[in-house]
C-alpha positions in Angstrom: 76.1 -45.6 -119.6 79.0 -46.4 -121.8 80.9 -43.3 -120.5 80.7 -44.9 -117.1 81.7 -47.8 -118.3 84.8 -46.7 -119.7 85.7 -44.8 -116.5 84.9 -47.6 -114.3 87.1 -50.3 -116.9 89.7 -47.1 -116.8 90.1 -46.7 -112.9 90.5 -50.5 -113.0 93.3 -50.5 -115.7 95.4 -47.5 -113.2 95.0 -49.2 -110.4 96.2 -52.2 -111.9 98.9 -50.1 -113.6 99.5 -48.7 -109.8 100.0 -52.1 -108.3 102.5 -53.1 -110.7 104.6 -50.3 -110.0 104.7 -51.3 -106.6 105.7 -54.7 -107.3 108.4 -53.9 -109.9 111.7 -54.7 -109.7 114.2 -51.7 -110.2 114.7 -52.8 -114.1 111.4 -52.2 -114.6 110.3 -49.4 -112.5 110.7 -46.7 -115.2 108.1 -48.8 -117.8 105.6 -49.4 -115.1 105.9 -45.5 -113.9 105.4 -44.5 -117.5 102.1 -47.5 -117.7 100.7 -45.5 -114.5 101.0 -42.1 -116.4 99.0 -43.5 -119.1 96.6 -44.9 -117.2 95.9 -41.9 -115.1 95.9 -39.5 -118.5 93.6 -41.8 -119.8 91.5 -42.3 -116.9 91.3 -38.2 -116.3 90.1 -37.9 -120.2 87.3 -40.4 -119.9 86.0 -38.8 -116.7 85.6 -35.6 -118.4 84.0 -37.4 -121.2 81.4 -38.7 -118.9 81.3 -35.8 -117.2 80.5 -34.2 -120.4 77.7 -36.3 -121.3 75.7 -36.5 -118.3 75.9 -32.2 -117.9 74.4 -32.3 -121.3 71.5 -34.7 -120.6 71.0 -32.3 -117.3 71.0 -29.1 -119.5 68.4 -30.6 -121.9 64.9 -31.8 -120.5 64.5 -33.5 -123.8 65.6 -36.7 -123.2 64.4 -36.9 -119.9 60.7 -36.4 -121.2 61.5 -38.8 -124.1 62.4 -41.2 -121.5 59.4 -40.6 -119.0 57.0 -40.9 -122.5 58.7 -44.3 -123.4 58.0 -45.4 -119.6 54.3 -44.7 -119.4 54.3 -46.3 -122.5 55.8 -49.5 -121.7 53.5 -49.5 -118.7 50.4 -49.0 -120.6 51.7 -51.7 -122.9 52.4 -54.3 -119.8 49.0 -53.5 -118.4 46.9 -54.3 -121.5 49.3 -57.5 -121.7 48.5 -58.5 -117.9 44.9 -57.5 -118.7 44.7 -59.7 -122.4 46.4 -62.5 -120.6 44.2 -62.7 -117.4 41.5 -62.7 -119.4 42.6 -65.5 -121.8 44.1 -67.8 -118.8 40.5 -67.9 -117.1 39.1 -69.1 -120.8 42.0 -71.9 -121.0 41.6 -72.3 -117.9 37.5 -73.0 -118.3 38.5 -75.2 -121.2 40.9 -77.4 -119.7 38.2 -78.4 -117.2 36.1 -79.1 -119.3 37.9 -81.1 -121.2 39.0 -82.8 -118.3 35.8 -83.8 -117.4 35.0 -85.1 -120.8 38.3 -87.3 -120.7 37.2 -88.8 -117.4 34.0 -89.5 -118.8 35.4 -91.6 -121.8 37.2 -93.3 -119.3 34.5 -94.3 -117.2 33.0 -96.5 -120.0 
């Protein structure tokens, strides 16, 4: 996701660099043509760092299953969570009329 990242920031940054160069005045067209160079060498190397990276994680399952386990995990997890919490909100839940019925009764006298 950082690789991305720094290719999407990177495209940003040339075509920033790009517009510049289109708005510069003749004194400083040769800086702003040089600024676009940069930004397009810079924008071509972090694309084929991302590229990079996301050929590896489709060469190797390994991640891919360590990421599925670590999904069925958190679900498991969230499900005994909903399941502890459903269970414990009908006791409070139990409680608190109860105890409102008591406080209404104190009242009444």
């Amino acid at each position: 996701m950082k690789a991305r990242q720094a290719v999407r920031v990177s495209r940003l940054e040339l075509d920033a660099a790009k517009q510049t160069l289109k708005n510069a005045g003749p004194a400083k067209q040769e800086a702003a043509r040089l600024e676009v160079e940069n930004a397009e060498d810079d924008f071509v190397q972090k694309t084929e760092v991302a590229i990079s990276l996301m050929k590896t994680v489709l060469e190797n399952p390994e991640p891919l299953k360590n990421l599925n386990e670590l999904a069925k995990a958190q679900l498991m997890l969230s499900a005994t969570a909903a399941e502890a919490l459903s269970s414990v909100q009908d006791e409070i839940e139990e409680l608190s009329v109860a105890a409102e019925g008591e406080y209404r009764k104190s009242r009444e006298h």
